[in-house]
LUMDOGU-7945 format. One record per residue (C-alpha): x, z, y. Coordinates in pm, whole numbers, plus 32768, in hexadecimal, padded with zeros to 4 digits. Layout:
XZY...
//
This chain:
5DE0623B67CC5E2B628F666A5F54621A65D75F1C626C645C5F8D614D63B25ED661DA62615E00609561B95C70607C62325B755F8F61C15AD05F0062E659D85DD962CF597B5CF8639B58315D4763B057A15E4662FF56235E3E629655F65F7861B955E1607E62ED54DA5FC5639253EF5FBB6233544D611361DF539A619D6312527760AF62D0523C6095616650EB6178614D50596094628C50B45F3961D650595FCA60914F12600F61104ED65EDD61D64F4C5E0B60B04E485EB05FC24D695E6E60CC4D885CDB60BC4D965CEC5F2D4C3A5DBA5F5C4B9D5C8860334C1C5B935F3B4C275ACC60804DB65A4960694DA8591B615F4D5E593762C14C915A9362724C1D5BA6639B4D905BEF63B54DF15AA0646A4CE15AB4654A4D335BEE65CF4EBE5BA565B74E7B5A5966724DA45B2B67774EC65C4D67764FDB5B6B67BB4F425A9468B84F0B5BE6697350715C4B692C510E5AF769AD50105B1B6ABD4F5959CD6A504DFB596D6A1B4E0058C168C24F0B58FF67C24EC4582B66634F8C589B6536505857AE6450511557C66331526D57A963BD533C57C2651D53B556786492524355E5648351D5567765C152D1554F665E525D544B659550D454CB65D3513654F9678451C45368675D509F52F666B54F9E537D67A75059530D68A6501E51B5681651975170680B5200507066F452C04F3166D453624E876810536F4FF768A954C050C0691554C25221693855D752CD69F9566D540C696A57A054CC68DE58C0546567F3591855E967D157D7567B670A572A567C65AC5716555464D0558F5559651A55695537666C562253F7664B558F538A64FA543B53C9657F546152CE66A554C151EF65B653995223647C52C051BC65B6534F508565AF541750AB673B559150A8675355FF51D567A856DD51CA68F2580652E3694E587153836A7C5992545A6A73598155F46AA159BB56DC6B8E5B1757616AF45A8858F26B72593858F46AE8597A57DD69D1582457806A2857BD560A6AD7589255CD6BF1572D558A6CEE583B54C96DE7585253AD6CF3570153536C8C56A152AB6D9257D651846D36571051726BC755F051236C29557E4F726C07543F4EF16C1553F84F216A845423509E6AB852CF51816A7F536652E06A75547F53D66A6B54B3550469AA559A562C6A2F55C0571C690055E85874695B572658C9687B57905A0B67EA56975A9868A056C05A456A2B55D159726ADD564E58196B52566D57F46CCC54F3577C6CF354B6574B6E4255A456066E5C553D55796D3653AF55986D8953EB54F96ED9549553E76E14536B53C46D1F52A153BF6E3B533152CF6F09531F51D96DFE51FE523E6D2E527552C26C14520553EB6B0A52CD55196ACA52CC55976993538D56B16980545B570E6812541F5889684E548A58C166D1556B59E0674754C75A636854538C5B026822537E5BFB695354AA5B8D69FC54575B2E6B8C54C25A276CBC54825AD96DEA535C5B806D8852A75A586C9F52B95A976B0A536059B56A385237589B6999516458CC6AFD523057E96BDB51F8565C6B5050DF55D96AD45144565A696951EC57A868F85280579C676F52BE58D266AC536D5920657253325A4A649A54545A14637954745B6162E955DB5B9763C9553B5B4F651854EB5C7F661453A85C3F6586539B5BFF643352A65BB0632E52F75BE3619952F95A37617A52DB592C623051FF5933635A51C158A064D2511658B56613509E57C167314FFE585568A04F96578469A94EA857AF6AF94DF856616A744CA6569769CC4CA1551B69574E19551669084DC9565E682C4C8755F7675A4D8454BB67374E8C557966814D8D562D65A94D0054E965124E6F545D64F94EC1557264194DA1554263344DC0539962E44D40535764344BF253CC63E24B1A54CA64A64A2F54E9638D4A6354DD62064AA7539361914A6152CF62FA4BA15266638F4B8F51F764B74D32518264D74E70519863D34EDF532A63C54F7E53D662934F73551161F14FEF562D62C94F25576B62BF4F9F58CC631A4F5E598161BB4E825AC962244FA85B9E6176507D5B73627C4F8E5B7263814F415CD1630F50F95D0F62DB510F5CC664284FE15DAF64D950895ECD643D51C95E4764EB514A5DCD664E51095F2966CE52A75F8E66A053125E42670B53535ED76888540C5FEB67FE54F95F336714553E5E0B685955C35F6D6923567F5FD76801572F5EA767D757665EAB695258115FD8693B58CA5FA5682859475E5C68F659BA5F2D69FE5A68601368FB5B1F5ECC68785B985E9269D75BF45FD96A485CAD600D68DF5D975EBF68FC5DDA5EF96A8B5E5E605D6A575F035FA769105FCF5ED96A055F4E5D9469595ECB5D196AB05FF15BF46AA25FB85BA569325E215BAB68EC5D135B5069CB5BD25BF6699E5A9A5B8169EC5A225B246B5458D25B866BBA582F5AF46CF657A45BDC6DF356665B296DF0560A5B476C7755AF5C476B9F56BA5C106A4756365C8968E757595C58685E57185B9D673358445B7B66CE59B05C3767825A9D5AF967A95C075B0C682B5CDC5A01687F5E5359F367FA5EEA58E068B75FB5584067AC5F1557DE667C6038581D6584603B5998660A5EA0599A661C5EC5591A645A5FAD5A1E641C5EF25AFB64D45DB25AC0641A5E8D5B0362B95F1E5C1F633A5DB35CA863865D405C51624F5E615CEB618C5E415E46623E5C905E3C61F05C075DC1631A5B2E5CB863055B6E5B7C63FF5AB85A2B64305AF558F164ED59D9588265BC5A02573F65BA5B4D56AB650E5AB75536653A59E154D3669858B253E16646599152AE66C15A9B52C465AA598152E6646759A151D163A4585B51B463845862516F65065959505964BF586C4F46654458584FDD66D159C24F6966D45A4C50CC67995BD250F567045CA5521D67625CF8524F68B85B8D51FB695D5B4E537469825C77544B69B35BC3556F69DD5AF2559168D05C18550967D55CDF562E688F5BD6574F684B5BA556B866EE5D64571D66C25D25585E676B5C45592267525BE159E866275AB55B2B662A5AF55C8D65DD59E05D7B651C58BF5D9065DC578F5E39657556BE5F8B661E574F6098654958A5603B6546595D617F659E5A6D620E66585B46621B655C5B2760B164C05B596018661C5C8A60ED66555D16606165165CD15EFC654C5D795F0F668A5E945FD3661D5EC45EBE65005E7F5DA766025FAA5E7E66D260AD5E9D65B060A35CF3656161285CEF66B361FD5E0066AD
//
């Protein structure tokens, strides 16, 4: 490993590569949708909807306008509203949780799995009362929740699934694509995600032809037809734009997951041989799942050394995020559940910890060698 100590700029993530190599295709296919004049669920979501639910291997996949409305839509369809609970993680995104909530259920936690940082499947089960109508395992950083455990959990007590796949598109359990397991798969496209559209923009697959034609009249005001509305829905079309953004896209998206898979095992290789084994804990990936690495998080056990780390990053150029300084149980805007500090060690543990490291397909050699080498002189 390198041990220049010379200054580099390295981002967190990095999107200029990735539209530098496309820029003629999305040129084009943008020109195309300004040609049709057709800017709001145009030819281009068809065919992306038809693309992706092929790529997630899923029969229906209905676009949205957001990862964070794809929740709300899934809860909705579901017919999941006031009285409800719905069981899922305190260590995630402020919508999975806020989602549960705008449907009018009270979101329940279950602590994580302090490996995978995902659900912890063994303690669903102990959530569950007779008000609750579904869990939702979200697949973070881009590894698949342990799904077989929590499916025979849904099952034994009748509950959806709705998985928060936000992070995951392509990523695996033991063969089965994230968003094709429970009865509801929910995608994000935010520009920074593996695949990323140039706005705001989301997905929803499912196996269910009646749960699917649901979804699309949810995301027009409820109405299958211009101006009949047959139940409340709201305003959440995928804008043709970045149905056509992300066409160009899908096609490299299996390409860029093993990229960022290798560049994972680079980070690993790079901080063993480093001797940081004792100090930094890299990811964990379960034999059974197929990682897309998202995001590259380490743990640094104590958080005073994990904050200085993240200046000293930041001081030598490489870019370094905490995902997620606050779990869902200490927002104060979840106040009224009544969870205080203490009620999930793990996730308030991983929330200390654990901070990501640049992650993005055409990182190189040499910027990984420096961020390690800078993680390796903090501790030096």
């Amino acid at each position: 490993m390198s041990t220049a100590t010379t200054k580099m700029e390295v981002p967190l993530i990095d999107l200029k590569p990735q539209h530098s190599a496309l820029r003629e295709e999305l040129r084009a296919a943008v020109e195309r949708v300004f040609d049709s004049q057709q800017f709001i669920l145009g030819e281009d979501v068809r065919l992306l909807e038809s693309e992706v639910a092929r790529y997630t291997r899923t029969e229906y996949a209905v676009g949205c306008a957001s990862g964070s409305d794809a929740l709300l839509l899934a809860l909705l369809a579901l017919d999941i509203g006031e009285g409800d609970e719905v069981v899922t993680t305190p260590f995630t995104f402020f919508a999975t949780a806020s989602a549960i909530a705008r449907a009018g259920a009270r979101p329940v936690f279950v602590d994580i799995e302090p490996r995978t940082y995902n659900i912890n499947p063994a303690k669903v089960e102990a959530a569950i009362t007779e008000r609750t109508r579904a869990i939702v395992p979200v697949h973070l950083y881009g590894q698949c929740a342990e799904m077989d455990d929590i499916l025979g959990v849904a099952e034994r007590h009748k509950l959806a699934v709705v998985e928060d796949a936000a992070q995951a598109i392509g990523a695996e359990d033991r063969g089965r694509r994230a968003g094709s397991m429970g009865a509801v798969g929910c995608f994000s496209f935010y520009p920074t995600k593996n695949l990323g559209a140039v706005g705001e923009a989301g997905m929803l697959t499912t196996d269910d032809p009646a749960l699917a034609e649901r979804l699309r009249r949810l995301r027009v005001h409820g109405g299958a037809t211009e101006y009949q509305h047959e139940e409340l829905g709201f305003n959440s079309r995928l804008d043709t734009l970045q149905a056509a953004v992300l066409r160009v896209k899908l096609p490299h998206l299996d390409a860029w997951s093993q990229a960022r898979r290798e560049r994972a095992d680079t980070y690993t290789r790079l901080l063993a041989d480093a001797g940081l084994g004792e100090l930094v804990t890299p990811p964990f990936v379960r034999h059974e799942a197929r990682h897309i690495f998202h995001l590259y998080v380490i743990r640094v056990p104590a958080r005073a050394s994990r904050d200085a780390l993240i200046e000293h990053l930041k001081q030598n150029g490489v870019g370094t995020k905490v995902y997620y300084p606050v779990p869902m149980h200490l927002q104060q805007c979840f106040a009224y559940l009544s969870y205080k500090e203490g009620d999930f060690p793990e996730a308030e543990r991983a929330a200390r910890e654990t901070l990501a490291l640049p992650m993005f397909p055409e990182l190189t050699d040499e910027q990984q060698q420096y961020v390690v080498a800078t993680v390796r002189r903090f501790f030096a």
